[in-house]
VOGU-3710 file (C-alpha; in Angstrom, 3 decimals, decimal comma):
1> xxxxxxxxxx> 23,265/227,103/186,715  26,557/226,743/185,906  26,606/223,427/184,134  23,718/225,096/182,008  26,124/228,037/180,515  28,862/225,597/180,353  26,999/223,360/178,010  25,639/226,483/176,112  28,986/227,641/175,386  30,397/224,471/174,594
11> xxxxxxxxxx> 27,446/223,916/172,049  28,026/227,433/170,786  32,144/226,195/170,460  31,016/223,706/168,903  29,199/225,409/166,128  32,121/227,650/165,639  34,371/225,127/165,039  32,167/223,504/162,326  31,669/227,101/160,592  35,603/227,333/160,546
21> xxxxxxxxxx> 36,059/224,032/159,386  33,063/224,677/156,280  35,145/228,241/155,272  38,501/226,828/155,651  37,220/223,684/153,362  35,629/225,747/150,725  38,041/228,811/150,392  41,336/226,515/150,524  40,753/222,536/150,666  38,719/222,539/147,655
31> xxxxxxxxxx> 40,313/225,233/145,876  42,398/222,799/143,541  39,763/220,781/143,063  37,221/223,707/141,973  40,571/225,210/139,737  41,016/222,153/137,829  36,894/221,579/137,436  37,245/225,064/135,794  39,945/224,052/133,844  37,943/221,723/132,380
41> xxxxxxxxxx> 35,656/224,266/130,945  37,771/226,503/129,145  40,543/224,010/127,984  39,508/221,619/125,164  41,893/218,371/124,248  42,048/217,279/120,938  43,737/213,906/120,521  45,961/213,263/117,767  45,384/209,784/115,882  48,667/208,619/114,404
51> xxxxxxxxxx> 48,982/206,811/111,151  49,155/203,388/111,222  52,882/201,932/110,369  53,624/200,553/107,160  54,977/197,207/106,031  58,059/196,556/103,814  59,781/193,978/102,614  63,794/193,821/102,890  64,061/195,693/99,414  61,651/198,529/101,095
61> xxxxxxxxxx> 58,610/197,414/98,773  55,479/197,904/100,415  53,436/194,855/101,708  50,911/197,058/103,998  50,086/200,985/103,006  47,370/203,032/104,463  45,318/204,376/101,672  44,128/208,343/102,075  40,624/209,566/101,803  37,378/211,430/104,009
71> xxxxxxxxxx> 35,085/210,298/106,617  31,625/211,736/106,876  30,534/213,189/110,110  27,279/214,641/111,298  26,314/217,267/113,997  25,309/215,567/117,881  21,925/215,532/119,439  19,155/215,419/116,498  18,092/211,874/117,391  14,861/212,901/118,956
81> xxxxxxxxxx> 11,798/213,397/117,400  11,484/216,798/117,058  14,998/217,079/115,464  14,127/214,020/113,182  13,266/216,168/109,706  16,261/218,249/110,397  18,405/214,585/110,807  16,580/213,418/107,333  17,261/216,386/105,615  21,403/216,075/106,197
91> xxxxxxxxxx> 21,212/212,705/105,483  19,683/213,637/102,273  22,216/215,740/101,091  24,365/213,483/101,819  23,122/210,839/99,683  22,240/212,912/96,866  25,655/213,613/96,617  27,107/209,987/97,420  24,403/207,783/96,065  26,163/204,842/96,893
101> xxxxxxxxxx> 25,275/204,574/100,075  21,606/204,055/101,979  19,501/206,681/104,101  18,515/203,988/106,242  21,660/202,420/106,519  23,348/206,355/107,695  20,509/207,201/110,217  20,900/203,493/111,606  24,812/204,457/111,915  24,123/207,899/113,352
111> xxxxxxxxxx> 21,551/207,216/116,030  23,639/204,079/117,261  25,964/206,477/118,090  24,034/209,503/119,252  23,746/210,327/122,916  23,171/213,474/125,139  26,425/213,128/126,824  28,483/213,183/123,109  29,223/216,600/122,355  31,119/215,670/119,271
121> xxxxxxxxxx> 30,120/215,285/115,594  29,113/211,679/114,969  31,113/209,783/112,007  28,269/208,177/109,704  30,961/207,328/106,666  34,455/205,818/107,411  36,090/205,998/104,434  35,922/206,995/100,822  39,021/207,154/98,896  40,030/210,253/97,980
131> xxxxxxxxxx> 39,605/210,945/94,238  35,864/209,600/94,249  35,029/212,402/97,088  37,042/214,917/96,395  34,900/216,893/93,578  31,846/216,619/96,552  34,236/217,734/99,253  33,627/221,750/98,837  29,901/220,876/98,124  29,455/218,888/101,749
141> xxxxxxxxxx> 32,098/220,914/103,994  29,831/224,065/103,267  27,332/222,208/105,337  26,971/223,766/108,949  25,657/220,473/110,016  28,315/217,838/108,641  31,921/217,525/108,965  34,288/216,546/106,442  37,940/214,747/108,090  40,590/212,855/106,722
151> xxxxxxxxxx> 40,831/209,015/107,292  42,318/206,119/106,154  42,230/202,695/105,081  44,317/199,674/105,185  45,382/198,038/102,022  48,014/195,575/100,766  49,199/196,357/97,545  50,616/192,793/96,833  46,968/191,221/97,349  47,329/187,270/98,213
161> xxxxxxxxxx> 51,202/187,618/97,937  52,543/186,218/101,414  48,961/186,894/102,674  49,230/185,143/105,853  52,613/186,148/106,926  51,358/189,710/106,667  47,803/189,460/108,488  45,035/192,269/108,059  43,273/194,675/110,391  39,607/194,523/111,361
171> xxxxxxxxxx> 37,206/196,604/113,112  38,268/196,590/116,854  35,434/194,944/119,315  34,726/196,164/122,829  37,340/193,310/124,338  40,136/194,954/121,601  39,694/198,564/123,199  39,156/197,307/126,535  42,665/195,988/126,598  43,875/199,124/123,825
181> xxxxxxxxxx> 43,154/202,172/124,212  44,208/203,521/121,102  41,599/201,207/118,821  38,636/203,235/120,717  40,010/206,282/118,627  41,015/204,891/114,867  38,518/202,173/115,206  40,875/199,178/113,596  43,547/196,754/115,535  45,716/193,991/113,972
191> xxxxxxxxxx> 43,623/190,481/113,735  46,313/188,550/112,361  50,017/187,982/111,487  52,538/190,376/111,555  49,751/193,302/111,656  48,701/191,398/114,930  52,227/190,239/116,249  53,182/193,693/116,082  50,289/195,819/116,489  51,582/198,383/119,114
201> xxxxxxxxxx> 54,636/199,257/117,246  52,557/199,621/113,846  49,583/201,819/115,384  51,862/203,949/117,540  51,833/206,757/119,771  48,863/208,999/120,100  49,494/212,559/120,095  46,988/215,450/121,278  46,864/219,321/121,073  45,407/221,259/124,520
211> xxxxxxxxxx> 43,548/224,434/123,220  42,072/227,489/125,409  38,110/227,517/124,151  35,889/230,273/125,340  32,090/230,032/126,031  31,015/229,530/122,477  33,617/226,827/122,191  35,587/228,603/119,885  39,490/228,143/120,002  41,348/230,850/121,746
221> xxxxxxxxxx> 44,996/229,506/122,111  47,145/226,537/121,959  48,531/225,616/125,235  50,311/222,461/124,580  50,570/220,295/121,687  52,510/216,710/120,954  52,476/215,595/117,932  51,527/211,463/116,951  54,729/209,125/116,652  56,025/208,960/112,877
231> xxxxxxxxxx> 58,614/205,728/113,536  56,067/203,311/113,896  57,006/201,513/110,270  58,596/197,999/110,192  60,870/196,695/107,617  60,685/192,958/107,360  62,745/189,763/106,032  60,723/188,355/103,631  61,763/189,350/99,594  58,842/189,825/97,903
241> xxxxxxxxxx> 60,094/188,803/94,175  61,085/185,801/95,282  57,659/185,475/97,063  55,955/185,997/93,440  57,985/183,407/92,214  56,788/180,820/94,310  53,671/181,849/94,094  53,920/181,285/90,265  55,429/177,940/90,657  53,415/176,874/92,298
251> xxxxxxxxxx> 49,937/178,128/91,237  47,183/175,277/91,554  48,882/173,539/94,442  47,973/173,443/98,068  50,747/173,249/101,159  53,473/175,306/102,152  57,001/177,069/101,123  59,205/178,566/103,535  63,042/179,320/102,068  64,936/180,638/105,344
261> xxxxxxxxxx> 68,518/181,720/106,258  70,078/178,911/107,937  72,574/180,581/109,498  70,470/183,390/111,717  66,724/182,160/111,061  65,768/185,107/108,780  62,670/183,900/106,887  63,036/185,071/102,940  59,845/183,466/101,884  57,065/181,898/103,803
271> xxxxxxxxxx> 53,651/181,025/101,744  51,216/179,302/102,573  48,823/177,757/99,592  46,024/178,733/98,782  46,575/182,435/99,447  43,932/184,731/99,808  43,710/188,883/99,162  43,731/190,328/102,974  42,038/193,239/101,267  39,317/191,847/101,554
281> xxxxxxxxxx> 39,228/191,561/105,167  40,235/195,041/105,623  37,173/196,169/103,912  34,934/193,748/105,628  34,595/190,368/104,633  31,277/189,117/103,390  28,803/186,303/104,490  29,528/184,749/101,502  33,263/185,124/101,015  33,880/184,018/104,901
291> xxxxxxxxxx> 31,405/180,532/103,883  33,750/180,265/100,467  36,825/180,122/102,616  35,711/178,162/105,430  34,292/175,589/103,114  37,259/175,279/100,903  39,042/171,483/101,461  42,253/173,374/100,841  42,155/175,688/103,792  43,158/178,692/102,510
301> xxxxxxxxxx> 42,298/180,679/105,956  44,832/178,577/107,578  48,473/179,773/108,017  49,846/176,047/107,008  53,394/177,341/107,996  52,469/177,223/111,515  49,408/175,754/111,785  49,640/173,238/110,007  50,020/169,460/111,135  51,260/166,260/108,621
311> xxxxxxxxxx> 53,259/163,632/109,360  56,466/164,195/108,202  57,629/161,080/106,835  61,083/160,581/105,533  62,008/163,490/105,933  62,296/162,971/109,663  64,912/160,092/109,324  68,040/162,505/109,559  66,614/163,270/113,344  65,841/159,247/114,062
321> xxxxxxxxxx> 69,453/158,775/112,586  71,158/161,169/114,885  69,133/159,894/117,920  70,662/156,132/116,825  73,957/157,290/117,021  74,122/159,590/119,908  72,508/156,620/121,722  75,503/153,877/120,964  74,620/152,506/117,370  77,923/152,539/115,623
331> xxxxxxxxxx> 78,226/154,665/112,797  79,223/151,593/110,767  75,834/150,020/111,856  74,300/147,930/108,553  71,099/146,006/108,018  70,227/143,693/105,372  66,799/145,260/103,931  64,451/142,476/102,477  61,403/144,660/102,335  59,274/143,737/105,071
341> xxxxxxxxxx> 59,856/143,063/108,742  57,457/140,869/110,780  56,183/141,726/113,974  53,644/139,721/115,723  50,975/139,285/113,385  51,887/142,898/111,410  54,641/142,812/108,260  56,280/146,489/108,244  56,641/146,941/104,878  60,033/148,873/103,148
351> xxxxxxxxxx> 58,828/151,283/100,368  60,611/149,163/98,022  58,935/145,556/97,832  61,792/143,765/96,755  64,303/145,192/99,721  67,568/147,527/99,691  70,088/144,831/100,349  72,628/145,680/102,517  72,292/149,611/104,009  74,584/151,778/105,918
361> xxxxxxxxxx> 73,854/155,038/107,625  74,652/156,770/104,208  72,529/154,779/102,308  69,619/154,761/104,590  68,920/158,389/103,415  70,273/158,482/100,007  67,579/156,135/99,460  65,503/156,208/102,104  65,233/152,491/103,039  62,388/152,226/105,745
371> xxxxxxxxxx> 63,858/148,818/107,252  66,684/150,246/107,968  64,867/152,383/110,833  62,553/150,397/111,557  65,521/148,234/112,691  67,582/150,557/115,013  63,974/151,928/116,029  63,383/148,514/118,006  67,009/148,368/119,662  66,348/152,162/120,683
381> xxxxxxxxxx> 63,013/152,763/121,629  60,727/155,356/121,494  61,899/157,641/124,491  65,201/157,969/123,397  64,107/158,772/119,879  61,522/161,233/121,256  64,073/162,772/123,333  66,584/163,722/120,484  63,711/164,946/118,303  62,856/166,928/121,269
391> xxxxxxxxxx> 66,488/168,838/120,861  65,719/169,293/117,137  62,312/171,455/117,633  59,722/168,870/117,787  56,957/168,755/119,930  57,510/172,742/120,139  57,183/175,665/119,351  59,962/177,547/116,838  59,102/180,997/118,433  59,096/182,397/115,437
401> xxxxxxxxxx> 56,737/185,803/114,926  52,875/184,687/113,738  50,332/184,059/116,166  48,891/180,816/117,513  51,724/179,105/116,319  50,804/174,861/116,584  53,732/172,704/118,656  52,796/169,474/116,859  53,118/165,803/118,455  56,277/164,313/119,141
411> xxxxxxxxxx> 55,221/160,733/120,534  56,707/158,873/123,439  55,053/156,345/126,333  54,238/159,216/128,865  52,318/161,295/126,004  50,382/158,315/125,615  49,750/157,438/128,368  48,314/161,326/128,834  46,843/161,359/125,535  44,979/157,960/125,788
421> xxxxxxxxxx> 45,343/156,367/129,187  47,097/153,394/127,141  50,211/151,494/126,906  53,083/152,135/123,775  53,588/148,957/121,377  56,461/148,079/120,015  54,614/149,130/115,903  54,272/152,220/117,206  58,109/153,190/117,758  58,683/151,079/114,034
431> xxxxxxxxxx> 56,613/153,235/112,265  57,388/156,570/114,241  60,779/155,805/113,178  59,842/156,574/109,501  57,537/160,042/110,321  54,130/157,598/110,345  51,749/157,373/113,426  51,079/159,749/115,789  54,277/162,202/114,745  52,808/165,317/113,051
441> xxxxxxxxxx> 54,911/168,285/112,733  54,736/172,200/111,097  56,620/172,910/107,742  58,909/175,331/110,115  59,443/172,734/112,447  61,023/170,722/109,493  62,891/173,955/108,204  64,162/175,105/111,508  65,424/171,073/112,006  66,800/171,135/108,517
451> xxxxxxxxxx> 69,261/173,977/109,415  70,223/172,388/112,189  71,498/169,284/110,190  73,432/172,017/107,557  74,810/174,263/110,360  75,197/172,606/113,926  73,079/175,475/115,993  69,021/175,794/115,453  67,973/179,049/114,707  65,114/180,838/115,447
461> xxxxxxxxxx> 62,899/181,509/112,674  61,754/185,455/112,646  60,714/188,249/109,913  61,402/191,234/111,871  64,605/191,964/113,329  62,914/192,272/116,761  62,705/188,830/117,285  66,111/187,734/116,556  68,041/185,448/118,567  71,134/183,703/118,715
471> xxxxxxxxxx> 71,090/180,453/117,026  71,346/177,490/120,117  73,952/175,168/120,293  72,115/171,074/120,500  74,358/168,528/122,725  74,898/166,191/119,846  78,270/165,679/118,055  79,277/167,432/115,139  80,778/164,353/113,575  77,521/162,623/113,492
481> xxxxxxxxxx> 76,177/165,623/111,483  78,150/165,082/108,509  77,157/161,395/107,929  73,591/162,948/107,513  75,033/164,996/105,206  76,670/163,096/103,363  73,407/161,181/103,290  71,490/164,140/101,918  73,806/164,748/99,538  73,353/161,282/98,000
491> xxxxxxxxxx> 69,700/161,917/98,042  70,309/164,956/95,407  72,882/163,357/93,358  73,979/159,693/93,813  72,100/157,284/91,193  69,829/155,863/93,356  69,050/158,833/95,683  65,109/159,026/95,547  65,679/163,031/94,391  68,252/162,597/92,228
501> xxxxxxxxxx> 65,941/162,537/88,784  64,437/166,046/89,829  67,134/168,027/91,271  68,158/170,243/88,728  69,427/173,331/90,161  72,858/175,113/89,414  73,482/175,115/93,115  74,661/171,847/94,761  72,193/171,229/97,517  71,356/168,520/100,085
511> xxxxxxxxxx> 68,098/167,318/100,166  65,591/164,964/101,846  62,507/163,441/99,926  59,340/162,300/102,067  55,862/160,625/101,252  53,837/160,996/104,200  50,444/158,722/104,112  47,442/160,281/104,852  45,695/156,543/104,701  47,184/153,712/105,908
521> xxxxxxxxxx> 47,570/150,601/103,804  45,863/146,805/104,546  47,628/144,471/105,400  45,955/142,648/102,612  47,374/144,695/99,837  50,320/143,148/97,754  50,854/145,238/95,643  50,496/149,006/96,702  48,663/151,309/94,563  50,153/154,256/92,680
531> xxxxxxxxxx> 49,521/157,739/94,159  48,322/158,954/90,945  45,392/155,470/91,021  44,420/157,026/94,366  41,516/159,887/95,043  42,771/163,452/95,354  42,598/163,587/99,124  43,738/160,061/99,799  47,222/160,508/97,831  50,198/161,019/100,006
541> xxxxxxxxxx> 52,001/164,284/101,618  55,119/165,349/98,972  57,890/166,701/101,007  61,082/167,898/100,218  63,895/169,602/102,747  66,923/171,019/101,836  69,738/173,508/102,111  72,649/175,075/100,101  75,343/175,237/99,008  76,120/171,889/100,000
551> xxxxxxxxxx> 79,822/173,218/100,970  78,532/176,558/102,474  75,182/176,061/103,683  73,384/179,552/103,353  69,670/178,758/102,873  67,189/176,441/103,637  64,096/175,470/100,972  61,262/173,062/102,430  58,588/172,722/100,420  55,294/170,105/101,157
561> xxxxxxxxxx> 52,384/169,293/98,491  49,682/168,296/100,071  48,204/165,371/98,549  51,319/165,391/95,781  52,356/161,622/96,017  56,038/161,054/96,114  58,498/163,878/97,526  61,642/163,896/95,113  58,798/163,896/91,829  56,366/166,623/93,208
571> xxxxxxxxxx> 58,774/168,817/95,144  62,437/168,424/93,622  61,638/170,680/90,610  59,926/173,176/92,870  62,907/173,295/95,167  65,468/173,400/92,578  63,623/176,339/90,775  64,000/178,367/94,422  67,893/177,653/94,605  68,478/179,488/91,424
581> xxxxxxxxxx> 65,993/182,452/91,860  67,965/183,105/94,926  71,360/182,466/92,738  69,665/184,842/89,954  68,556/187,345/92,564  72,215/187,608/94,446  71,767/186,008/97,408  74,057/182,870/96,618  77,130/184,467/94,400  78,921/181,581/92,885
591> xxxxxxx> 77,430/178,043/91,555  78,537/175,194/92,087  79,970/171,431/90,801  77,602/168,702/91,901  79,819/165,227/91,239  79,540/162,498/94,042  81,376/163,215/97,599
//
């Protein structure tokens, strides 16, 4: 009997306990849970989209501007069928009013984004500018059904000027606001180039406003309110007059033109040719645009700064030069050029048929005698060569700010070894010496290398001031430096210097042509063709690289012509014209005398 009652009670206990536990749960436990939930239904958040930053150039003139106008929204929940006249009919006045765009098209847009769980009014129209909607605005905001907001749009005021550099926006896709927020609420995100690069500090800092609603939804009070950043605008390097002027020089060319501070890497002018309007991308690109540009043999989608690849030819002898004498050739080393050198069953040809004579360090790049390196190239080899072009840039990247930026190759026996799973001949380091074979290398790469030679430290390039560094010191004596100076100063100015008939500038500058094949030559041809005998595409690379003043080395100019034929005739003017828009525009102060050093 009494284990009976004593499991009654317990049961009863039992029960007791539970009911305690249930009443303590609901009238305390959950009570911050059921306060928030609550919260929820009488406080409404509205979030506050920021503008999107814009662009300047160093003179403040405006490379990227958001563009004001009205978006076109439509009241939630009229998808189904029995709301579907009621749908037709807004969309109706809509289009009576803005013609220009499709029924179709708008109920398409609306019903894509319709859903019982949106509560808000659906945006069926983005964007239209401002003074084309503005006379319908009172007409259409009358409507209890649609909503009339402000929005913007993207635009570059400068068009194709320094197009690349400068990138565009695009719509954002799923993967864009999966890893940014912020996109899911303006709808755009940077797709390339600086608008890319530096897409968190251009779109900012969203802002929002808490409001007390009550039952009708109707705003009671404003609890707490931040506003959107405002210091979200970026001010870069570039100078957009002297980007014009390049681009008017040269108009019908294709390559690159980068003019850069040599002393702290600041890039004045970068283009990239041909150019294209981002506008157009910020709009929306069409099928038949995008199949334009991506057919074009020019390239003019791709950011040839960075991305793209040519061998550099001469213009990479001041790096082979320095690698000979940090590596124990005497700076008093001479050959005697003849104009070919025999190897095996292979003659390595000089550019000039009938030889150099006898060539020095100094002459080598005055006139740019191929033998010369192909000479101290075979008592060298092609590690150490690879190795000192490795301290110059090559085979790298610059770091400067663009996206996808391309590291180029800079040959030696273990990348071929990857590369091909063969061994290195001995051709291969003769005619690496001279920028041929497997070498290919970025415009900036050459730039960045070039200030190197006029300075001593390699800077890195950059258009915002973000992304500054201090210049690094290379490991190779100073002293060796000035004979390639020297050098390039013969190139500009000494009789024979393979520039010297096209530099024209009032600045004294250093320079160093290059004519990089894009088809090699048979053995079987005597007498080489001239570039202008060849087909467009098979004519050489025209580079030039340079800096000035010679005696104060301030700036750097490298230019390359795709498919231009010889360096000094298709680039010299080009780069000369640059020296004194920068001397006309106040960035070099004083010209100066050009006689022989």
């Amino acid at each position: 009997m009494n284990i009976r009652l004593n499991i009654v009670f317990l049961i009863i206990l039992g029960i007791g306990i539970t009911l305690l536990s249930r009443v303590y749960f609901l009238s305390i436990k959950s009570n911050t849970y059921y306060e928030e939930l609550s919260k929820n239904n009488y406080i409404n958040r509205i979030n506050k989209i920021p503008v999107r930053g814009v662009i300047e150039d160093r003179n403040g003139e405006k490379l990227a501007i958001n563009e004001m106008g009205f978006s076109v929204l439509v009241k939630p929940h009229l998808s189904s069928y029995k709301n579907k006249e009621h749908l037709e009919k807004i969309i109706d006045t809509i289009v009576k009013h803005l013609p220009e765009y499709e029924k179709d098209k708008l109920i398409k847009e609306y019903k894509k984004n319709d859903s019982s769980y949106n509560h808000d009014f659906i945006q069926v129209i983005d964007y239209i500018p401002y003074d084309e909607f503005f006379p319908k605005y009172t007409i259409l905001a009358s409507e209890d059904d649609i909503k009339i907001e402000s929005s913007s749009k993207r635009a570059y005021p400068q068009k194709e000027v320094a197009s690349h550099i400068i990138g565009y926006v695009g719509k954002a896709s799923k993967l864009d606001i999966l890893n940014n927020e912020l996109s899911s609420y303006n709808g755009i995100i940077g797709k390339n180039g600086l608008e890319k690069v530096y897409n968190s500090k251009l779109q900012g800092e969203m802002g929002f406003k808490d409001v007390k609603v009550n039952a009708l939804n109707k705003e009671i009070e404003v609890l707490y309110e931040k506003e959107a950043s405002i210091d979200n605008n970026i001010r870069i390097s570039l100078d957009v007059k002297l980007q014009k002027y390049i681009q008017e020089i040269f108009t019908g060319k294709s390559g690159a033109v980068i003019v850069m501070d040599a002393r702290n890497g600041e890039m004045l002018a970068a283009a990239s040719f041909p150019e294209f309007d981002n506008n157009i991308f910020a709009r929306g690109i069409s099928v038949k645009e995008w199949n334009e540009m991506r057919n074009d043999f020019n390239h003019p989608f791709t950011n040839k700064i960075i991305n793209g690849l040519y061998p550099p030819g001469s213009v990479i002898k001041m790096g082979v030069g320095l690698s000979f004498l940090e590596n124990g050739i005497g700076e008093n080393y001479t050959v005697n050029c003849s104009g070919s050198l025999p190897i095996g069953n292979r003659n390595f040809r000089c550019w000039k048929s009938t030889g150099h004579g006898s060539v020095n360090f100094r002459k080598a790049i005055a006139e740019s005698c191929d033998d010369f390196f192909y000479k101290g190239s075979l008592k060298m080899g092609i590690n150490k060569i690879s190795h000192t072009l490795d301290k110059l840039g090559f085979g790298q990247v610059t770091g400067v700010d663009q996206i996808n930026e391309f590291v180029g190759v800079n040959p030696n026996k273990e990348w071929k070894e990857k590369r091909f799973n063969q061994p290195w001949y001995v051709g291969e380091t003769v005619i690496t010496s001279i920028g041929q074979g497997n070498m290919l290398v970025t415009p900036l790469q050459v730039a960045r290398y070039t200030a190197y030679i006029a300075t001593g430290k390699l800077p890195k390039p950059h258009f915002f001031k973000a992304n500054y560094e201090e210049p690094k010191e290379v490991d190779i004596p100073a002293k060796y430096l000035d004979v390639m100076r020297k050098g390039m100063y013969d190139v500009s100015y000494a009789p024979k210097g393979t520039a010297s008939r096209h530099i024209n500038s009032k600045i004294a500058i250093a320079s160093k042509t290059g004519t990089a094949q894009v088809v090699s030559i048979p053995q079987s041809e005597k007498v080489r063709m001239k570039e202008s005998e060849l087909k467009y595409f098979q004519r050489s690379h025209a580079w030039i690289t340079t800096y000035g003043p010679f005696e104060n080395p301030q700036y750097v100019v490298t230019v390359i012509e795709e498919h231009g034929g010889h360096g000094g005739e298709a680039a010299g003017d080009i780069a000369s014209k640059i020296y004194d828009k920068l001397y006309d525009l106040g960035y070099i102060t004083v010209p100066t005398e050009t006689t022989q050093k």
